[in-house]
LOSE-799470 format. One record per residue (C-alpha): residue number from 1; residue in one letter; chain; x, y, z. Coordinates in Angstrom, 3 decimals, m for minus. Last residue first. Layout:
<rs>
R seq type mol       px       py       pz
R NUM    A   A        X        Y        Z
...
</rs>
This chain:
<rs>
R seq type mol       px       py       pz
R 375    X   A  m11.223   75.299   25.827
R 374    X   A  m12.798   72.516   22.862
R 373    X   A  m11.423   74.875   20.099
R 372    X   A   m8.776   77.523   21.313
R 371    X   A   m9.302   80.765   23.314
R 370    X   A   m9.653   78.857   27.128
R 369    X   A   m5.797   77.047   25.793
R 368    X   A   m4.284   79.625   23.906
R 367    X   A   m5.018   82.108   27.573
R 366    X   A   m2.504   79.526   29.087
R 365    X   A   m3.335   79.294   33.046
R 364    X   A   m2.071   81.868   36.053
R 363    X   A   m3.753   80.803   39.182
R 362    X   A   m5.829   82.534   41.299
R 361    X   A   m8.857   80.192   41.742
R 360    X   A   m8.226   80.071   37.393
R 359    X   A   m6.814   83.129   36.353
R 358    X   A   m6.671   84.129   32.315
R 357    X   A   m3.990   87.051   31.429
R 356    X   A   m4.740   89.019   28.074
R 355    X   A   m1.728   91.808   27.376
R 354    X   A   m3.043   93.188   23.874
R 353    X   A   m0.768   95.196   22.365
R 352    X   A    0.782   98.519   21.127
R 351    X   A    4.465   98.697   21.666
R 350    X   A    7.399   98.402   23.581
R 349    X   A    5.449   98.101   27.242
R 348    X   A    6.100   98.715   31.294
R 347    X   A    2.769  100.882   31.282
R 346    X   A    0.704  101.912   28.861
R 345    X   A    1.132  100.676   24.993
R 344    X   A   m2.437  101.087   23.804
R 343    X   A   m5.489   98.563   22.627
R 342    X   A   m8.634  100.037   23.765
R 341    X   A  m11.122   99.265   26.719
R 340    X   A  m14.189   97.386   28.073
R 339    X   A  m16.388   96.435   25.140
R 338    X   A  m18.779   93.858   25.698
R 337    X   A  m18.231   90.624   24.112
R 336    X   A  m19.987   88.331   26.401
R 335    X   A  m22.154   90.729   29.118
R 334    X   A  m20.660   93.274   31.787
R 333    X   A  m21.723   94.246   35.262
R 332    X   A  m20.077   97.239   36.151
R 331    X   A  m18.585   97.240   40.226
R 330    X   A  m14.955   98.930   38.734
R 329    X   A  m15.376  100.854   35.709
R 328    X   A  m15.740   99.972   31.758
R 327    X   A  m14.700  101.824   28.698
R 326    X   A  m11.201  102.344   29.721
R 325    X   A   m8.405  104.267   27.360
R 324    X   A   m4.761  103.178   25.918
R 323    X   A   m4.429   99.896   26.889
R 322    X   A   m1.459   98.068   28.617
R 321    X   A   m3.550   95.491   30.178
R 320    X   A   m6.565   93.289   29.727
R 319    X   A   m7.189   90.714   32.714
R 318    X   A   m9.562   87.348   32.669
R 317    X   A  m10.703   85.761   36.026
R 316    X   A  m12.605   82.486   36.816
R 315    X   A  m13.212   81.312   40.466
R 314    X   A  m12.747   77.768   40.469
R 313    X   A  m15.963   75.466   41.673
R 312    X   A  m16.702   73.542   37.910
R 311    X   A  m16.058   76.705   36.277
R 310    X   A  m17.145   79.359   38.687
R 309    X   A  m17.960   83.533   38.460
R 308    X   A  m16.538   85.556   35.616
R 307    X   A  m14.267   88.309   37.647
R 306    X   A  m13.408   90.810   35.047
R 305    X   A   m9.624   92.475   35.569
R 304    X   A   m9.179   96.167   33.396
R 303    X   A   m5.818   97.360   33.135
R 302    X   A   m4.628  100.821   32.056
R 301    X   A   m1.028  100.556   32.463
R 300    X   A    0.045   97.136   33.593
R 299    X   A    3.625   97.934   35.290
R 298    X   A    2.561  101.371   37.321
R 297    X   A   m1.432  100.406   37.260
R 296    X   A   m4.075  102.713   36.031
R 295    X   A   m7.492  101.619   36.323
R 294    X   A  m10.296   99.253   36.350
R 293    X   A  m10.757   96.389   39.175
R 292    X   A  m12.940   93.918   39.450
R 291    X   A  m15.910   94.102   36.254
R 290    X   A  m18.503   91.296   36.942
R 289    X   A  m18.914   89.203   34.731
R 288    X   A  m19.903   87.898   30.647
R 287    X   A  m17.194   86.091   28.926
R 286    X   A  m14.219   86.988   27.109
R 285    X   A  m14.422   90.903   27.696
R 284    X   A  m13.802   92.982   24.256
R 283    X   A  m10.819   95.360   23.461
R 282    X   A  m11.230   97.225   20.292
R 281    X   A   m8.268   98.824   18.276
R 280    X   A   m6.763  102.123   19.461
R 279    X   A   m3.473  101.143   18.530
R 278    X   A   m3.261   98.185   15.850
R 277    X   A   m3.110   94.921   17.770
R 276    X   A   m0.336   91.871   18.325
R 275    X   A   m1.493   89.613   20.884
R 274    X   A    0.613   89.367   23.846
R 273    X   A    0.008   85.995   25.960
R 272    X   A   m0.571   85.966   30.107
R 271    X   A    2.035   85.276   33.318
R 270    X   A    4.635   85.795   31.251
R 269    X   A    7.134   83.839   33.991
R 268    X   A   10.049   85.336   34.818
R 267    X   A   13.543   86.238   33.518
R 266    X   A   14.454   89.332   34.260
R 265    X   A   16.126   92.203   31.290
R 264    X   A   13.320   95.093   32.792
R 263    X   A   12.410   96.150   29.101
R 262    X   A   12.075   92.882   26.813
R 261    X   A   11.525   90.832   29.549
R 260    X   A   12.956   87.504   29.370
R 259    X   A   10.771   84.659   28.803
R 258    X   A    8.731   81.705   31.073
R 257    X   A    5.282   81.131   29.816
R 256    X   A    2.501   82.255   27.680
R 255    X   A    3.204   83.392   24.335
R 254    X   A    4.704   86.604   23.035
R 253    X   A    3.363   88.427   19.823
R 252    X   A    0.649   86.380   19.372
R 251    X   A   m1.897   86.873   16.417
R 250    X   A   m5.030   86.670   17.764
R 249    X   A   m7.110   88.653   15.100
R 248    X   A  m10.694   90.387   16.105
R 247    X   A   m9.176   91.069   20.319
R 246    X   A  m10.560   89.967   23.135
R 245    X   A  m11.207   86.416   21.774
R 244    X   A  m14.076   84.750   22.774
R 243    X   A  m13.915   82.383   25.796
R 242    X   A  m14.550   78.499   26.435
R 241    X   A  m15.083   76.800   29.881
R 240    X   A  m18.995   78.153   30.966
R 239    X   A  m20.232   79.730   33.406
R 238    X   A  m20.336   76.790   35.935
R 237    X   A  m23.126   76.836   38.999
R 236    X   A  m21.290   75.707   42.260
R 235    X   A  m22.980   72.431   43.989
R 234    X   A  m25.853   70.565   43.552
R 233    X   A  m27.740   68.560   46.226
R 232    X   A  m24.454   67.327   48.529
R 231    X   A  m21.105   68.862   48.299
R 230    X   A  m18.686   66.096   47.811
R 229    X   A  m16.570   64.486   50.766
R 228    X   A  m13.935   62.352   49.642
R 227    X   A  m12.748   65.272   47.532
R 226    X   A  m12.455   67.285   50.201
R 225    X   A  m10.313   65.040   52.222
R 224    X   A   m8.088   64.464   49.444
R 223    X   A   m7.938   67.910   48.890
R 222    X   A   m6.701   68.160   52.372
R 221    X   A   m3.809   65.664   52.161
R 220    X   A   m2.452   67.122   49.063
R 219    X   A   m2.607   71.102   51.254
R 218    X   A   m0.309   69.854   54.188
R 217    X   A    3.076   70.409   52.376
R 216    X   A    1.438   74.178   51.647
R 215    X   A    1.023   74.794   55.362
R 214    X   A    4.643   74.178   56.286
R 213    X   A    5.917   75.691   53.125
R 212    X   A    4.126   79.093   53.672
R 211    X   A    5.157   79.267   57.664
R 210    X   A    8.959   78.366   56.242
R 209    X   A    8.706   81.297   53.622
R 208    X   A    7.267   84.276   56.044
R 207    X   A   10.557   85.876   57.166
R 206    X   A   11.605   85.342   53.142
R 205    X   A    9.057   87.532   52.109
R 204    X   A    6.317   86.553   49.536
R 203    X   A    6.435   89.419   47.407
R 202    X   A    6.380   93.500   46.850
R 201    X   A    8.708   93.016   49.635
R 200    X   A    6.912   95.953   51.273
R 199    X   A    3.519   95.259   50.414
R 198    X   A    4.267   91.607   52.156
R 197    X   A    5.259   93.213   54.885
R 196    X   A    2.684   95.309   55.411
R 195    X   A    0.195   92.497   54.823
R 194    X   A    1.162   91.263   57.749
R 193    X   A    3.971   88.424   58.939
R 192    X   A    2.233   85.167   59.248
R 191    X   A   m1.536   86.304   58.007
R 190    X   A    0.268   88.320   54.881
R 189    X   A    2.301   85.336   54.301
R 188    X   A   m0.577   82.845   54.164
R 187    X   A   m2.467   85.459   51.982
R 186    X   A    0.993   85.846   49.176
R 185    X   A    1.275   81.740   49.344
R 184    X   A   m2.226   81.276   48.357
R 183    X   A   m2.235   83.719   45.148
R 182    X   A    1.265   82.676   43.847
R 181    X   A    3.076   85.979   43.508
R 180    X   A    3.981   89.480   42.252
R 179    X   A    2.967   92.135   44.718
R 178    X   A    2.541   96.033   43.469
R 177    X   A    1.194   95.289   40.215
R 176    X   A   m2.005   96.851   40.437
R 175    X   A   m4.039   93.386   40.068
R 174    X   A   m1.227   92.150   42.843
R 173    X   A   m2.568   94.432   45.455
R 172    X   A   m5.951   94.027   44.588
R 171    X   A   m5.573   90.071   44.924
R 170    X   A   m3.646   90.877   47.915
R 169    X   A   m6.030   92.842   49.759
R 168    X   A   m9.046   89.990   48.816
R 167    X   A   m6.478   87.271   49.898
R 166    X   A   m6.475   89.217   53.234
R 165    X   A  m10.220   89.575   53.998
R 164    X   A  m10.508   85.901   52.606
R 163    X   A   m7.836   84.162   55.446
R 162    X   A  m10.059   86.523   58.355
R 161    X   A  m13.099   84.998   57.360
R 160    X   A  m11.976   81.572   56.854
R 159    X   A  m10.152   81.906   60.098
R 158    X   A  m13.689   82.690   61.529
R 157    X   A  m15.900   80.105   59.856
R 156    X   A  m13.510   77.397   61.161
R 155    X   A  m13.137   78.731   64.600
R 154    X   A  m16.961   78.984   64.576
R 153    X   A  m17.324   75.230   63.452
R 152    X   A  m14.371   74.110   66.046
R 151    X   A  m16.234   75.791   69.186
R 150    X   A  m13.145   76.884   71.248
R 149    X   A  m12.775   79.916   69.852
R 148    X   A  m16.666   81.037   71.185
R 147    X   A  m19.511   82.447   70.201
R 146    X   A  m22.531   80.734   71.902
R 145    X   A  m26.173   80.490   71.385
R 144    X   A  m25.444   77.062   69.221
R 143    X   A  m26.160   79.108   65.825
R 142    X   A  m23.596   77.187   64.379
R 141    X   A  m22.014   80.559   63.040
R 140    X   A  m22.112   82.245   66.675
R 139    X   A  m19.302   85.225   64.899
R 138    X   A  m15.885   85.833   65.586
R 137    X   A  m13.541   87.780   63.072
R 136    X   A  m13.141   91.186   65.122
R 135    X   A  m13.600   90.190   68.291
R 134    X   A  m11.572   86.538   67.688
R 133    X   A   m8.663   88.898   66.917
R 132    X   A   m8.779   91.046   69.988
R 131    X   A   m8.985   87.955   71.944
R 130    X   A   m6.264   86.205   70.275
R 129    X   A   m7.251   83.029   68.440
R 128    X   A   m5.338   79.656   67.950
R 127    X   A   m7.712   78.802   64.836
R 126    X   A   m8.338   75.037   67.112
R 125    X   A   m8.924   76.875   69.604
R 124    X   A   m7.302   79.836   72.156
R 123    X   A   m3.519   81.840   71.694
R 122    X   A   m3.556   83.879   74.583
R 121    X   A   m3.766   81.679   77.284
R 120    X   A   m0.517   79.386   75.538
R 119    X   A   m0.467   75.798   76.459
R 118    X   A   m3.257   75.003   73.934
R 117    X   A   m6.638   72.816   73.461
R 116    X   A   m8.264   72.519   70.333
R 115    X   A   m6.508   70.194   68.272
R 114    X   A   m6.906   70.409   64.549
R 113    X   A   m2.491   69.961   63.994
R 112    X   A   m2.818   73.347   65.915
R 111    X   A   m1.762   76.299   63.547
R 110    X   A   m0.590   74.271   60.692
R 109    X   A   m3.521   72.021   60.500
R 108    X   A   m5.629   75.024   61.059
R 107    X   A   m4.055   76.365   57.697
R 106    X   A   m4.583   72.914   56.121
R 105    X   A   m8.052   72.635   56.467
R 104    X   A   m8.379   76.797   54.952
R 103    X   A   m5.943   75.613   52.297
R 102    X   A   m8.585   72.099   51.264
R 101    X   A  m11.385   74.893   51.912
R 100    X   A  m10.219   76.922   49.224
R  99    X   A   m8.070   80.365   49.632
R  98    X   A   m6.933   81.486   46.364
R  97    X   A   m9.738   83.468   44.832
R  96    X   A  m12.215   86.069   45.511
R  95    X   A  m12.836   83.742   48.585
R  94    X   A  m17.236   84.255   49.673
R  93    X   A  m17.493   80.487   49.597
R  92    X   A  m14.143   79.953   51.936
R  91    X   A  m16.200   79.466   55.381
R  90    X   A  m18.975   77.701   53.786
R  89    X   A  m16.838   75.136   52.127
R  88    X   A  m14.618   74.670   55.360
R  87    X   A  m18.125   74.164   56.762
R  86    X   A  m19.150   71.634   54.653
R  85    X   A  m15.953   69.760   55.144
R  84    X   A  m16.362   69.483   58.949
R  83    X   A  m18.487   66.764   58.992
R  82    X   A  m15.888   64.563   57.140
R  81    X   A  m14.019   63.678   60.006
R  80    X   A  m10.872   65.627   60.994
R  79    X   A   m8.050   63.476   63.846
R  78    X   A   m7.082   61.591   60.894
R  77    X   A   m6.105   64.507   58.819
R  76    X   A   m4.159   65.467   61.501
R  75    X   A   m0.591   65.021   59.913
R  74    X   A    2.562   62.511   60.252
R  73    X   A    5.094   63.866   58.267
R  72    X   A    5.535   62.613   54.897
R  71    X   A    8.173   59.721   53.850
R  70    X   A    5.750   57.293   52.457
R  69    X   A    2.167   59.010   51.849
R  68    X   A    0.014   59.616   54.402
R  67    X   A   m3.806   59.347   53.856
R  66    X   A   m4.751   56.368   55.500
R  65    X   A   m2.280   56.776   58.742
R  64    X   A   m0.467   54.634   58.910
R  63    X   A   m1.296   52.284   61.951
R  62    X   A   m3.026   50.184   59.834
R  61    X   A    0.547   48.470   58.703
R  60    X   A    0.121   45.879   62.089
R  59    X   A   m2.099   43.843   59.563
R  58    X   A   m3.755   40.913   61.928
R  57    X   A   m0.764   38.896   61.292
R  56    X   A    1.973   41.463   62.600
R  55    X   A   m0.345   42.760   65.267
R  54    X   A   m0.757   38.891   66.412
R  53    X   A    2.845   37.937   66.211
R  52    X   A    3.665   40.872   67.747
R  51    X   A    1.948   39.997   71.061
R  50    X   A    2.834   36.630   71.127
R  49    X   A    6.339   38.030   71.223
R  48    X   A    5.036   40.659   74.504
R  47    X   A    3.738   36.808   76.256
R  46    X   A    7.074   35.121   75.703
R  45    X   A    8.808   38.051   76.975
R  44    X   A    6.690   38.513   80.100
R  43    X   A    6.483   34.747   81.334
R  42    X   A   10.398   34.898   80.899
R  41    X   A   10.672   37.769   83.528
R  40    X   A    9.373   36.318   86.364
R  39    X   A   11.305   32.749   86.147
R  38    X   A   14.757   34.024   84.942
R  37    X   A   14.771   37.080   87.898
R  36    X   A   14.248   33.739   90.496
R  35    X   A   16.842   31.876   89.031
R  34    X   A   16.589   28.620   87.027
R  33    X   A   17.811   25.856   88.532
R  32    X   A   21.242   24.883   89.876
R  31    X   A   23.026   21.551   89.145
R  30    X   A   24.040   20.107   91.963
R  29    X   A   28.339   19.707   91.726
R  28    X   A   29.847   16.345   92.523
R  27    X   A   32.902   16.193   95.244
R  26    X   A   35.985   16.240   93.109
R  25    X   A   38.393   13.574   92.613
R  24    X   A   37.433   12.278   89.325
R  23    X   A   37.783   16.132   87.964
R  22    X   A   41.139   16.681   89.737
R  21    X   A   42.664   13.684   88.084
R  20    X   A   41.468   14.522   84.500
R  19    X   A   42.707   17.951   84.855
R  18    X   A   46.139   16.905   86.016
R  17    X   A   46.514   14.666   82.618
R  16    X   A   45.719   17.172   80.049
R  15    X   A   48.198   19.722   81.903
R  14    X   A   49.142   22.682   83.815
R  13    X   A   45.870   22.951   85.466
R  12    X   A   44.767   27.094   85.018
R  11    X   A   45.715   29.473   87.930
R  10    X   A   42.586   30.384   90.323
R   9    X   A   40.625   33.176   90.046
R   8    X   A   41.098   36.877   88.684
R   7    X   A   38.535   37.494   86.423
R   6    X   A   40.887   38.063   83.825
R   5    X   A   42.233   33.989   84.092
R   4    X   A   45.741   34.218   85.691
R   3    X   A   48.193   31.968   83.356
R   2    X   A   51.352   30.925   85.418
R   1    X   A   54.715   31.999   85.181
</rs>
């Protein structure tokens, strides 16, 4: 039987010697130049490899994005100059605490990666504005004759607006005790879901984690952006980094940092440090301010919260709770050492104590460390 090739031609010679013969018979072939396809397309692929020579010797690696970092999603940093920085400062200068213009830069980043223009009619700017929201939280802040969503600066001032309004209701919120949370994370969840919500969980909840995440991966980008853009002529006045002690004798009782509570049986952070205190004993303020909040809270008891100003451009906070009477009230102006309060056992507490909490733009820091030598 004879071989068939797979393409179906002719059977192969059955020997060494038939080939031979055939071959010195056969009329000479012509060999065949190259094809028309061959010629047109050749041109192109030598000329698209010259190509990546060039990139690859010129540096082709500039096409990262400065301020990525291997393995992060591409962001819009790039597509934000510097100019803008001022006005994320302006926009987030009147923030209690927790929104900063590096959050505010990363919020829009979230919203429309910084670009103004959007499928969506209702959703307008950079901000991505209703029209009922942009009525209550849009102003002409450039002073261009216009108010408008589409105008980055305004957007800018707006959202920063509308982010403080809600980081104000959850810093009063969590001063009573009613949300526990990061700061930052409990305003971005309020603006995703509500503050309703938030109220509700008594926390950051879980319908709002992924919009909280998204911004917050941002956030390292932004800071670098801020930071490579100082405020010009000055900048925020500091109070001062060290404190006095609250109390005559600081002998803690329970220090800052994770623990189980004695009374509810979870383990959480101690978000301040427990100095031991006869009841009735004095309770002085740390530092001169301005007193925030004082009243009765369902976990804190009597609580007073003093809002110091800026140290080096955080907002400054230090709280006094479970005590057994006020001396101060909410709006009071207070100098170092004044008295505001004394010690008790209000609230979720075992004994008489001292609960001192210091904040820092929001964020829970070791008292021991403001209290001792050096702050």
């Amino acid at each position: 039987m004879q071989n068939v090739p797979q393409g179906g031609g002719a059977a192969q010679p059955a020997s060494r010697t038939s080939t031979t013969a055939t071959t010195a018979t056969a009329a000479p072939r012509h060999r065949r130049g190259p094809g028309a396809c061959l010629l047109i397309v050749l041109p192109g692929v030598v000329t698209l490899g010259a190509v990546f020579a060039f990139v690859s010797l010129v540096g082709g690696e500039t096409a990262v994005p400065q301020d990525r970092t291997p393995g992060q999603a591409e962001s819009a940093v790039s597509n934000v100059d510097g100019s803008y920085v001022p006005w994320l400062r302006r926009a987030t200068a009147d923030c209690a605490v927790g929104v900063t213009p590096a959050l505010l830069a990363a919020h829009i980043d979230q919203l429309s990666g910084w670009q103004g223009d959007s499928a969506s009619l209702s959703e307008l700017g950079i901000a991505r504005f209703s029209q009922a929201g942009w009525k209550k939280w849009g102003r002409d802040d450039d002073g261009n004759g216009t108010s408008s969503p589409l105008d980055k600066v305004d957007a800018i001032m707006a959202l920063g607006r509308q982010d403080c309004s809600l980081s104000k209701r959850m810093t009063a919120l969590r001063t009573k005790g009613t949300v526990n949370g990061d700061l930052a994370d409990l305003t971005l969840a309020a603006y995703a879901v509500g503050a309703d919500e938030v109220t509700k969980a008594g926390k950051v909840p879980s319908s709002a984690r992924l919009f909280v995440s998204e911004v917050k991966e941002r956030l390292p980008q932004y800071s670098a952006l801020v930071r490579r853009n100082p405020e010009q002529g000055g900048g925020v006045q500091t109070v001062g980094a060290r404190l006095q002690p609250p109390v005559v004798t600081l002998s803690v009782t329970s220090p800052f940092g994770s623990r189980r509570h004695p009374l509810t049986g979870v383990t959480k952070l101690h978000t301040g440090v427990d100095f031991d205190a006869p009841q009735g004993a004095q309770v002085s303020a740390a530092w001169g301010g301005v007193v925030e909040f004082a009243g009765m809270t369902p976990a804190y008891g009597y609580r007073v919260v003093i809002d110091h100003g800026a140290v080096d451009g955080k907002r400054l906070q230090t709280t006094y709770s479970h005590l057994s009477a006020l001396q101060v009230s909410t709006g009071q102006g207070l100098s170092n050492g004044q008295a505001v309060g004394l010690v008790g056992s209000t609230g979720l507490s075992t004994g008489p104590h001292l609960h001192f909490e210091v904040l820092l733009d929001g964020q829970y820091t070791d008292p021991v460390a403001w209290l001792a030598d050096g702050g």
